[in-house]
Kinemage of the C-alpha trace (Angstrom):
@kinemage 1
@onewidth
@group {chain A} dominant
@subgroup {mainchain}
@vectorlist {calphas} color= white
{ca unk a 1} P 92.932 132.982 100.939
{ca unk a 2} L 91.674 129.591 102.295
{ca unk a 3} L 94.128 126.869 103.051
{ca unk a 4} L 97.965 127.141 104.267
{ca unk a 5} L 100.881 129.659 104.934
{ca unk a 6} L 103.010 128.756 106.166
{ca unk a 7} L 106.900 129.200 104.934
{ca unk a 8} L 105.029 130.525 101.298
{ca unk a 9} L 103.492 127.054 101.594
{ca unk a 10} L 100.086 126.336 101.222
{ca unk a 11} L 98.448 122.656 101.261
{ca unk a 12} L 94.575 122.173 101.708
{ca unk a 13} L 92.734 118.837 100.552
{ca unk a 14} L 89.890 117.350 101.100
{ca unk a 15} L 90.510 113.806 102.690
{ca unk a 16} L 87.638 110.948 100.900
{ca unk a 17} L 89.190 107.655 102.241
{ca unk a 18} L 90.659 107.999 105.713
{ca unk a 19} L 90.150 104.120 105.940
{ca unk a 20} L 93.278 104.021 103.018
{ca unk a 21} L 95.189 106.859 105.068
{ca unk a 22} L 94.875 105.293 108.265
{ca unk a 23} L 95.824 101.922 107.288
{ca unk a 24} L 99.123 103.135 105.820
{ca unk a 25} L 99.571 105.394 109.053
{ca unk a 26} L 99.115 102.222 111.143
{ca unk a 27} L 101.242 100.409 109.219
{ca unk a 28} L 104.081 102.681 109.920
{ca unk a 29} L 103.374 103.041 113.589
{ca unk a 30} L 104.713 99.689 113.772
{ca unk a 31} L 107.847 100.526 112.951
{ca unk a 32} L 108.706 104.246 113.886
{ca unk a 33} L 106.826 106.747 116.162
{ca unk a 34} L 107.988 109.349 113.476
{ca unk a 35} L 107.185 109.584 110.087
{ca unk a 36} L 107.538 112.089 107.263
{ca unk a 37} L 105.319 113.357 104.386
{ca unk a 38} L 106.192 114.201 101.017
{ca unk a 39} L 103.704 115.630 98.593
{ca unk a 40} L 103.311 117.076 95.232
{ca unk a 41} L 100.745 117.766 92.138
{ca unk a 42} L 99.811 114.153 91.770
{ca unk a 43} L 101.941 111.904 94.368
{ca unk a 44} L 102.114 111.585 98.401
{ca unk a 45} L 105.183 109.884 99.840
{ca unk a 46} L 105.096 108.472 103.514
{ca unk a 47} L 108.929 108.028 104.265
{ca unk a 48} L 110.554 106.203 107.283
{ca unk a 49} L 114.245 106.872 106.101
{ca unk a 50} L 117.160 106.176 108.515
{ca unk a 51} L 120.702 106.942 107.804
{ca unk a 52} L 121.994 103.413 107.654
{ca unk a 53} L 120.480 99.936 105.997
{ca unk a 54} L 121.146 99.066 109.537
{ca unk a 55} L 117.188 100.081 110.592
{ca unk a 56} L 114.254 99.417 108.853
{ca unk a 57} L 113.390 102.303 105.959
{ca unk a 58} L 110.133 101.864 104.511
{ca unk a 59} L 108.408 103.889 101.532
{ca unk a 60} L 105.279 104.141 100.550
{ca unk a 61} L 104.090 106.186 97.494
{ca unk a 62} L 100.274 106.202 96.913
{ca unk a 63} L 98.161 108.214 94.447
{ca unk a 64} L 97.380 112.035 95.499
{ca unk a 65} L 93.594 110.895 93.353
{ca unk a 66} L 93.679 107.768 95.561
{ca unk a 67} L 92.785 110.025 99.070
{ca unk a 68} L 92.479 113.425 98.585
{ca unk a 69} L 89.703 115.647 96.365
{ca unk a 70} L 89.865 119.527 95.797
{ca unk a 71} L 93.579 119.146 95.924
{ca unk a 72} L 95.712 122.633 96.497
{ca unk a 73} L 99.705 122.530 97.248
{ca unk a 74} L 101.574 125.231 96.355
{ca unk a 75} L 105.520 125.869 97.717
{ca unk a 76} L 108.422 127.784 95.970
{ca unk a 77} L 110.304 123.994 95.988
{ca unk a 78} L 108.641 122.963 92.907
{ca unk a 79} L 104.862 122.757 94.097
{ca unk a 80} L 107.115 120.391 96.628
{ca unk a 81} L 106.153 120.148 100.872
{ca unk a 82} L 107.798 118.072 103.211
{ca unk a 83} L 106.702 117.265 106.743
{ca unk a 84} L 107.566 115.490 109.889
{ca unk a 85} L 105.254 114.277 111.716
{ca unk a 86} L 104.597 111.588 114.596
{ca unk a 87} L 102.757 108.488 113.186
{ca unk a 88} L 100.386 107.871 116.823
{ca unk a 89} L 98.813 111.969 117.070
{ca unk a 90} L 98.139 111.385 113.084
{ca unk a 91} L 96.103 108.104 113.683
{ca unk a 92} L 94.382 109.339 116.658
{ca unk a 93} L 92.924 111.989 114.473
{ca unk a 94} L 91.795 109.781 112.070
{ca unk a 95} L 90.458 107.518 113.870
{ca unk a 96} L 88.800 110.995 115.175
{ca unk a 97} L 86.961 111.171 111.936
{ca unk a 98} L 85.751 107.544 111.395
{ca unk a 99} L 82.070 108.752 111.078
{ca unk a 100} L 82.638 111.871 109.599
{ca unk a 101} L 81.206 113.026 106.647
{ca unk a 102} L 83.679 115.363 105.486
{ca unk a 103} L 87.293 115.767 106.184
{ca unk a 104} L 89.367 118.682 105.236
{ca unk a 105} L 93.337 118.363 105.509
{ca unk a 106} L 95.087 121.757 106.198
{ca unk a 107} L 98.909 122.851 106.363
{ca unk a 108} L 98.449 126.236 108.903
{ca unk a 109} L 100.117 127.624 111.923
{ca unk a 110} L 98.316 127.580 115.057
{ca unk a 111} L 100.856 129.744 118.043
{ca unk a 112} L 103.452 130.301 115.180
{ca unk a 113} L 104.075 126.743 114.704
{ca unk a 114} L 103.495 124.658 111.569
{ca unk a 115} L 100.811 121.949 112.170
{ca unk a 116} L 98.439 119.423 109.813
{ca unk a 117} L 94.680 120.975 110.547
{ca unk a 118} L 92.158 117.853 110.372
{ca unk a 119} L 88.566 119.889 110.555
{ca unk a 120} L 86.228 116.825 111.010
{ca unk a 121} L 82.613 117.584 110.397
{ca unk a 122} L 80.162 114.999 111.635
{ca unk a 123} L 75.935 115.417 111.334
{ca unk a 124} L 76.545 116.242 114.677
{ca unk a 125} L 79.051 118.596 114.429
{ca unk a 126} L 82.743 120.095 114.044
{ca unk a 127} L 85.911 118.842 115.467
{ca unk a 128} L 88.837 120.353 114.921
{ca unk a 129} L 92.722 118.003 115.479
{ca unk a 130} L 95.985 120.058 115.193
{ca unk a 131} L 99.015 117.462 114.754
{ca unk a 132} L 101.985 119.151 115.163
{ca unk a 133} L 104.416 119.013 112.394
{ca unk a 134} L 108.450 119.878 111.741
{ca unk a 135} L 109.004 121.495 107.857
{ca unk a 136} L 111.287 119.661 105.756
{ca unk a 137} L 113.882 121.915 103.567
{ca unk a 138} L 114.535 121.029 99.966
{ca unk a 139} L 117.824 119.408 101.222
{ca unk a 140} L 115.950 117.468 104.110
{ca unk a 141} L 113.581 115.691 101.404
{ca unk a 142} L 116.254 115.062 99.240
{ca unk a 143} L 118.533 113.273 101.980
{ca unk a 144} L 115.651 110.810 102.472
{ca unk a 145} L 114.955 109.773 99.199
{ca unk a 146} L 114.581 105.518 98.534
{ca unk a 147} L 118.145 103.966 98.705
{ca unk a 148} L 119.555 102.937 95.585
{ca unk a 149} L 120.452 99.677 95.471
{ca unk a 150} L 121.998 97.035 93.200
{ca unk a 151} L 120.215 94.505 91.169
{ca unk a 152} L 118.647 91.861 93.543
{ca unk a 153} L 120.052 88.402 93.489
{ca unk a 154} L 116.683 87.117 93.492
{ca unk a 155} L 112.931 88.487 92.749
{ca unk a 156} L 110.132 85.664 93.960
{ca unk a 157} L 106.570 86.364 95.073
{ca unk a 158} L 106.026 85.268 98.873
{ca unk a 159} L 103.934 82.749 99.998
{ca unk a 160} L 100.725 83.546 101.235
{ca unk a 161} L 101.621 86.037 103.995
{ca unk a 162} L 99.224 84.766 107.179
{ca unk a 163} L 100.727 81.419 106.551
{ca unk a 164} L 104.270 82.733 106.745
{ca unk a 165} L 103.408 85.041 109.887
{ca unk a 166} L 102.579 81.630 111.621
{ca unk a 167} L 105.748 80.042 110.398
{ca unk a 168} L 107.814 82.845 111.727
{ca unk a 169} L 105.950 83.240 114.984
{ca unk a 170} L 107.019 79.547 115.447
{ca unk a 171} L 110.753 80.086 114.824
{ca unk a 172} L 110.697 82.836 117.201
{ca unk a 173} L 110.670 80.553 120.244
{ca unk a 174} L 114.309 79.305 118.560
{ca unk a 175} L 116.175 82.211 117.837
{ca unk a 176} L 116.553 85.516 117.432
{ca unk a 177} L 117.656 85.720 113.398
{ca unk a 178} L 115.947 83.366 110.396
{ca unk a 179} L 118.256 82.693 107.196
{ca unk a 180} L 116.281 83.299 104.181
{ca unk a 181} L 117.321 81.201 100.995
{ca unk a 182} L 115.229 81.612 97.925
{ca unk a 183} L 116.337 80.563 93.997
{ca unk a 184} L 114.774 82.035 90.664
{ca unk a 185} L 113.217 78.736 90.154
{ca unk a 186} L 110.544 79.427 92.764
{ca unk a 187} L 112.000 77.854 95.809
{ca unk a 188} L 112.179 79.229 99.263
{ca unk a 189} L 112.745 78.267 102.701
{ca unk a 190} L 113.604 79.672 106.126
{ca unk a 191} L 115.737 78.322 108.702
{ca unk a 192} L 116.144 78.970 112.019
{ca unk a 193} L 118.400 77.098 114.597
{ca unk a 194} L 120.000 76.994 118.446
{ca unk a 195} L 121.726 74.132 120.529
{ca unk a 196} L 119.301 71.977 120.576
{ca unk a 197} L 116.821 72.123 117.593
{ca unk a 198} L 116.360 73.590 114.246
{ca unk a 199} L 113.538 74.246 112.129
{ca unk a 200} L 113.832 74.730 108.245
{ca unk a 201} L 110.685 75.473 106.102
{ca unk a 202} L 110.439 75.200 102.308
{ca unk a 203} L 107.841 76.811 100.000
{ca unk a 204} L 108.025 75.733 96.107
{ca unk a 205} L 106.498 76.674 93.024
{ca unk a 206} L 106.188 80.343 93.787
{ca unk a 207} L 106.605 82.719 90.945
{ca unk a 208} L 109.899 84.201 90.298
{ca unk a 209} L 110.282 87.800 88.297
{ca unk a 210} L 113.625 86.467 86.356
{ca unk a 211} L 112.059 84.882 83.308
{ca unk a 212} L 113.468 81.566 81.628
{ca unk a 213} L 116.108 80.565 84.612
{ca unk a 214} L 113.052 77.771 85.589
{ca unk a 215} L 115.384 74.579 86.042
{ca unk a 216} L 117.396 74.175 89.573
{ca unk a 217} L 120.808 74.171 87.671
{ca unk a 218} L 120.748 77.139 86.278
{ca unk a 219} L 118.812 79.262 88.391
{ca unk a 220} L 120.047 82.272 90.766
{ca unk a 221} L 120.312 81.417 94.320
{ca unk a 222} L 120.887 83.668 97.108
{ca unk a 223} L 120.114 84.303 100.796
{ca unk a 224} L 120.093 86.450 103.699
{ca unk a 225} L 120.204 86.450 107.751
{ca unk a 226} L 117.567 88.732 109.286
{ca unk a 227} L 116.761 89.478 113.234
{ca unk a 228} L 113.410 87.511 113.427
{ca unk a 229} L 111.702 90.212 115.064
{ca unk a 230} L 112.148 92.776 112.718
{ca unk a 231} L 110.766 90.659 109.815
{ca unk a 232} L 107.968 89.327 111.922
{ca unk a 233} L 107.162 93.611 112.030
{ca unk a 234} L 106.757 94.222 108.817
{ca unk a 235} L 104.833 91.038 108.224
{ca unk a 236} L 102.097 91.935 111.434
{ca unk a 237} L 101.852 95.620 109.305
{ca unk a 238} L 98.482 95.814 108.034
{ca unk a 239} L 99.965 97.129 104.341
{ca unk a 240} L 101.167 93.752 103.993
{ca unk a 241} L 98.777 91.846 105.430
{ca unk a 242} L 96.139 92.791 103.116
{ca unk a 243} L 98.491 92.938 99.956
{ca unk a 244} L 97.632 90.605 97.179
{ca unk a 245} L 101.099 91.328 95.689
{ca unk a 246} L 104.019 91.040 97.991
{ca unk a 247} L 107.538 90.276 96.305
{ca unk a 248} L 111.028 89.461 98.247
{ca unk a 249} L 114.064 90.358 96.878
{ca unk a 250} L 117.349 89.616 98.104
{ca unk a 251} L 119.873 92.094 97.703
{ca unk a 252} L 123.197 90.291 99.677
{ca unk a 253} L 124.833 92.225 101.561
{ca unk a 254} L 122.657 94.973 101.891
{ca unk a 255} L 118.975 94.061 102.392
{ca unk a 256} L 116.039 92.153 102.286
{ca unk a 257} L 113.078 93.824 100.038
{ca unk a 258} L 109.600 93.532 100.424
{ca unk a 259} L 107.122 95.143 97.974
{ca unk a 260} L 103.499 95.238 98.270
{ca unk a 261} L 101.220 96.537 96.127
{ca unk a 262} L 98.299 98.834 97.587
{ca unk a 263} L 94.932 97.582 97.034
{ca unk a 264} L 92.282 99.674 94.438
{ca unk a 265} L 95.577 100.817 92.519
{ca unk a 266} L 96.328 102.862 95.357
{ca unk a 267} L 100.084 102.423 94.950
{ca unk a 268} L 102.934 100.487 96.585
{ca unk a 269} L 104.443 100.351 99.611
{ca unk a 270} L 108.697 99.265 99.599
{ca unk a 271} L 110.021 97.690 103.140
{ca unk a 272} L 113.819 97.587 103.173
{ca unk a 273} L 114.741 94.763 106.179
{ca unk a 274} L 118.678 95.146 107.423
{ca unk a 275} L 120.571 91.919 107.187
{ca unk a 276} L 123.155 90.587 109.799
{ca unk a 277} L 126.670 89.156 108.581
{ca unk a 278} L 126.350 85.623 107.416
């Protein structure tokens, strides 16, 4: 039977938007060299989990319909398969497959060893791009699920993100952490500041998710410290950049959230940002 065995787990697909794939791989690059993969019947998860708030852990959840046609996973954990795998050997072979008219996505073993099997096929051609992958165990998949966090202070749309890359790339010359205030009214601002000079920046009218708090008096408030460079990361991502739906939400004392939508109802990417002590 065609497709994968691999630890009674078989996975074959064939892969219709790479462009999609390899966006979200690049994305991830960015921010770890590893990254895992968790799949089922209708859903693919691309997980950066760490063991503390105190790294970045991003998620991104995207449509199985959204990438992949002639869809097969099978596994004894539910129809469930996990995978490690590093982010820069995936995105070379994509990027492999750029003019390819057919890609086919395999879970096999090639010398006893599990490994993603890209088989590329170009008018030209056949080219075949084993990435190496490390099995994830029901417990393994489970330990890295999203974080569950409290309520956030604060829900507010971001301004428009190329405008706040430049802002950020400014106050980066300052110091090495930005405090982050936003309200529920629809104000924002970032501040950064050293010996010498500070820099504050203020965005209002932006939309806020917590209906009827509109006037200043009444509205939630809250704020965050971040290290400059990490945020600047996850803004440079190319998820991000090409969002048309990014939302912050400060959760005090434990992160800063940013939420993007996927374009073409793709899905959503979540980026959890680790705050320093105020």
């Amino acid at each position: 039977r065609e497709g994968v065995r691999s630890a009674c787990m078989r996975f074959r697909a064939e892969l219709f938007d790479s462009s999609a794939l390899s966006a979200i791989l690049t994305s991830l690059e960015k921010i770890s060299k590893e990254v895992l993969i968790i799949m089922d019947k209708t859903t693919i998860q691309f997980r950066i989990s760490k063991e503390s708030m105190s790294e970045e852990n991003v998620f991104v959840e995207t449509a199985v319909n959204g990438l992949f046609d002639n869809y097969r996973i099978e596994s004894k954990n539910s129809n469930i398969i996990g995978v490690s795998a590093k982010a820069p050997i995936l995105v070379a072979a994509l990027r492999t497959g750029d003019r390819a008219r057919q890609i086919i996505v395999k879970l096999h073993k090639k010398d006893n060893l599990p490994c993603l099997k890209f088989q590329i096929f170009t008018e030209e051609n056949e080219i075949v791009q084993d990435v190496p992958v490390r099995l994830l165990n029901r417990k393994q998949i489970a330990e890295t699920e999203e974080p569950n966090l409290p309520e956030p202070e604060v829900k507010i749309h971001m301004p428009k993100i190329k405008m706040l890359k430049n802002v950020i790339n400014r106050m980066r010359s300052v110091s090495e952490d930005v405090l982050l205030s936003a309200t529920s009214a629809g104000e924002l601002s970032l501040q950064v500041a050293a010996d010498l000079v500070s820099i504050k920046t203020f965005y209002k009218s932006l939309q806020s998710l917590d209906d009827g708090k509109d006037s200043k008096e009444e509205a939630p408030a809250a704020q965050c410290r971040m290290n400059i460079k990490k945020f600047a990361k996850i803004l440079n991502t190319r998820i991000v950049n090409v969002s048309q739906y990014v939302l912050g939400c400060v959760v005090e004392g434990h992160a800063f959230v940013l939420y993007a939508e996927l374009g073409q109802n793709l899905g959503h990417a979540t980026f959890y940002i680790p705050i320093l002590t105020m």
